[in-house]
N, C-alpha and C positions, 0 to 999 in steps of 0.2 A: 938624137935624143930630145933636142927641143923643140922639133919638130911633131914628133908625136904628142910630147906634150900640148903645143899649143893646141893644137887639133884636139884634145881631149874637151882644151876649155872650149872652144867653139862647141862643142857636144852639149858641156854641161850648162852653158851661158846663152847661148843661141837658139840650143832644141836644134839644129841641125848639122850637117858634113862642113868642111870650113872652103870655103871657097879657093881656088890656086892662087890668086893674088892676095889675097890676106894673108893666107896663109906662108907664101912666100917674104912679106914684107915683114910680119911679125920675127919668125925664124930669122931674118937676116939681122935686124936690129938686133936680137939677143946675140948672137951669136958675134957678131962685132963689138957686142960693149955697151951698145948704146941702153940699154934697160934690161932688168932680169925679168925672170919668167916671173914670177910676183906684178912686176909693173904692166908684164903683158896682157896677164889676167887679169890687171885691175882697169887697162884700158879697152880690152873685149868688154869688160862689166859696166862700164863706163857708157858705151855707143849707144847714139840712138835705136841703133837695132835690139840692145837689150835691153834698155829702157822700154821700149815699144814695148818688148815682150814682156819685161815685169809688169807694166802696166796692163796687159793684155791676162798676166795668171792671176791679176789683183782682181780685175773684174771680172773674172772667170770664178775664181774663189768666191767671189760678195756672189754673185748670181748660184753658185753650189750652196753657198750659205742660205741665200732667202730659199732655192729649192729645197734646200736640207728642211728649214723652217716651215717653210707650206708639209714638205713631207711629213713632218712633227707633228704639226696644228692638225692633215688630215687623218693621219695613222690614230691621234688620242679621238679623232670623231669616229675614228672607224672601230678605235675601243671602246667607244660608249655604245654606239651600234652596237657593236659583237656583243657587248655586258645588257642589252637591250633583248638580242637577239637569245642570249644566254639563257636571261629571266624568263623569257615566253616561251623558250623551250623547255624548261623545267617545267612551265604550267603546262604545256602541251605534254610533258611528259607525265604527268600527274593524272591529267584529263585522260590520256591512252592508256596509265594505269586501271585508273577506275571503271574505261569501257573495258578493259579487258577482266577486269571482276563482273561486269557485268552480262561479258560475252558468257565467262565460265557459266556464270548462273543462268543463262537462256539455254544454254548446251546442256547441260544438268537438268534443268526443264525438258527439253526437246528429247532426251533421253526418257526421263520419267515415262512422257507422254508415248514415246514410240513404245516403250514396254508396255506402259495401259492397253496400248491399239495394238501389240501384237496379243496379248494375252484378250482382251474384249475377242478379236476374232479368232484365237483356238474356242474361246466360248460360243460364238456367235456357230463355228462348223461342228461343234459339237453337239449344238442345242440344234443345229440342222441335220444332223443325222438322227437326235432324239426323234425329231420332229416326224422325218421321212418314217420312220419307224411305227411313231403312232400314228403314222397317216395307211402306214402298210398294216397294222393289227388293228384300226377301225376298218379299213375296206376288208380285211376277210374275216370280221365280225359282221360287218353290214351282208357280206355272201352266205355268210352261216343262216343269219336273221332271215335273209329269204328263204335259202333251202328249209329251216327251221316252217317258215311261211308259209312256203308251197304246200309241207307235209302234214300242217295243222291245217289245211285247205281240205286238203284231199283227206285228212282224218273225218274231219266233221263233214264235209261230204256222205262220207260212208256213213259214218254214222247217224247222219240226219236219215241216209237212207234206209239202214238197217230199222232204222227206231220206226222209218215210217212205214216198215214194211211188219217189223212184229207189232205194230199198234192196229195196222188194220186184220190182222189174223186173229191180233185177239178180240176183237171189236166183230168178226164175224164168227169166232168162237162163242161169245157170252148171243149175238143174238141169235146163233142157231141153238145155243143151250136150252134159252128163255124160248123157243118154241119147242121144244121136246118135253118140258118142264108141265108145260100147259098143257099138252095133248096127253101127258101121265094125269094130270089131276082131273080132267075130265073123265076119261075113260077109268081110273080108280073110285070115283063118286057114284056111278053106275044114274047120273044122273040122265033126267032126257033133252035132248037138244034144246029146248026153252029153258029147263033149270041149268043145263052146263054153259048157258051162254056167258052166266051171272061171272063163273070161275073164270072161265077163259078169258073174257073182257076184262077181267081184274089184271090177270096175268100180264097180256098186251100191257096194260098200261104202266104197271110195273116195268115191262123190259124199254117200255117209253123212256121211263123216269131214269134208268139205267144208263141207255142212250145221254138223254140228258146233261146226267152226273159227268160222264165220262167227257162231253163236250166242256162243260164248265168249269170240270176240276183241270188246272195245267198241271198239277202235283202228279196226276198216273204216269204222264209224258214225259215227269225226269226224275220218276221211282221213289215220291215222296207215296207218303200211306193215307192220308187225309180219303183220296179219293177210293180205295182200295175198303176206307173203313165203312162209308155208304155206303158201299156196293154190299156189302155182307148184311148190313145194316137192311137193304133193302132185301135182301134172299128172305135175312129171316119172318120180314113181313108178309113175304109170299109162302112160308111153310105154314105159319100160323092162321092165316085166312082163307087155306087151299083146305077141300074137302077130305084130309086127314094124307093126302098125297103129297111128295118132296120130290127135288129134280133129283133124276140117277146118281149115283156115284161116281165122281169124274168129271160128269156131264154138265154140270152146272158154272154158270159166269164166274163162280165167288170162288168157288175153291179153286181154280184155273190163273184167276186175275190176281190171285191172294198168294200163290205159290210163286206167281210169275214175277210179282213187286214185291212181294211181302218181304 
């Protein structure tokens, strides 16, 4: 029993197992008389070996203390940092507030704009198909304009031709008239070749004058009357100055050119 005891104080006094010779001499003194387990504990507590050792957990404790203390001093700097670090993250979190208001509002932008430019180009292919459109109903307006072209070509062709072909029929109608005319008023006079020269000579120059007319008036050529009203104008000069003789019925320039414009 005192055995184990002692051994316990070597445990709690020492920090370590009790050696066999200590432990043997402590045990035998108790156990004889000579000192109780109280005295034995108080001379384990007693030895240099525990002294050593309290002295050894005293400045183990002072060096945990000053560590403890540095540990203090840098932990309250490590919470002024942290309280430093704290404050700037709240402004950085303020600052990423307000970019992200601002991101919202470029996105809301960039939105706007992509609808602008999708809608700009449903305009832009639709004003392209306008486009093609009136590029396709001017080119077969432009094809009609020439067919149209051609046809007005070949109209007034023809009829420049037609015109130039009834202008000379009738241009050799009034001057065979005007000789028929004059060979009536002669041979109706019963005059003699010296007196019918006077008539016929008249006549000629009358169907001269006719010629004439016909060349200087443009109004016969596109069926105004101006020139059509000489022409009669000039017949009747020739009825009146002729030896009581008129050109045949039919047969004459005026009532021909005057039917034919009038």
């Amino acid at each position: 029993m005192a055995r184990e005891q002692i051994a316990s104080y070597y445990r709690q006094l020492l920090g370590r197992e009790p050696d066999q010779g200590g432990l043997d001499a402590w045990t035998n003194a108790v156990n004889a008389g000579h000192m109780t387990l109280a005295g034995a504990a108080g001379g384990i507590a007693r030895s240099a070996e525990a002294n050593n050792r309290r002295s050894q957990q005293a400045q183990n404790t002072q060096n945990l203390t000053t560590e403890r203390n540095q540990y203090y001093a840098q932990s309250n700097n490590y919470k002024n940092q942290i309280g430093g670090y704290e404050s700037k993250l709240g402004e950085f979190q303020n600052k990423i507030g307000g970019l992200e208001g601002e991101l919202g509002n470029y996105r809301a932008q960039v939105t706007g704009l992509t609808n602008q430019y999708n809608t700009a180009l449903g305009e832009r292919d639709s004003w392209m198909n306008k486009s093609n459109e009136f590029m396709k109903s001017a080119s077969d307006w432009e094809d009609k304009f020439g067919e149209k072209s051609e046809e007005y070509e070949r109209a007034r062709g023809e009829a420049n031709m037609y015109r130039d072909q009834a202008v000379g029929q009738q241009l050799r109608a009034l001057r065979s008239g005007s000789t028929s005319g004059g060979s009536n008023a002669t041979s109706g006079g019963n005059a003699s070749l010296q007196g019918g020269r006077g008539g016929v000579q008249r006549y000629d120059d009358n169907s001269v004058d006719i010629d004439k007319n016909i060349q200087a008036e443009s109004g016969a050529l596109s069926n105004k009357g101006a020139a059509v009203q000489k022409i009669q104008s000039s017949n009747r000069r020739q009825s009146a100055s002729g030896s009581g003789s008129r050109p045949a019925q039919g047969g004459g320039s005026g009532s021909y050119y005057a039917g034919r414009f009038g």
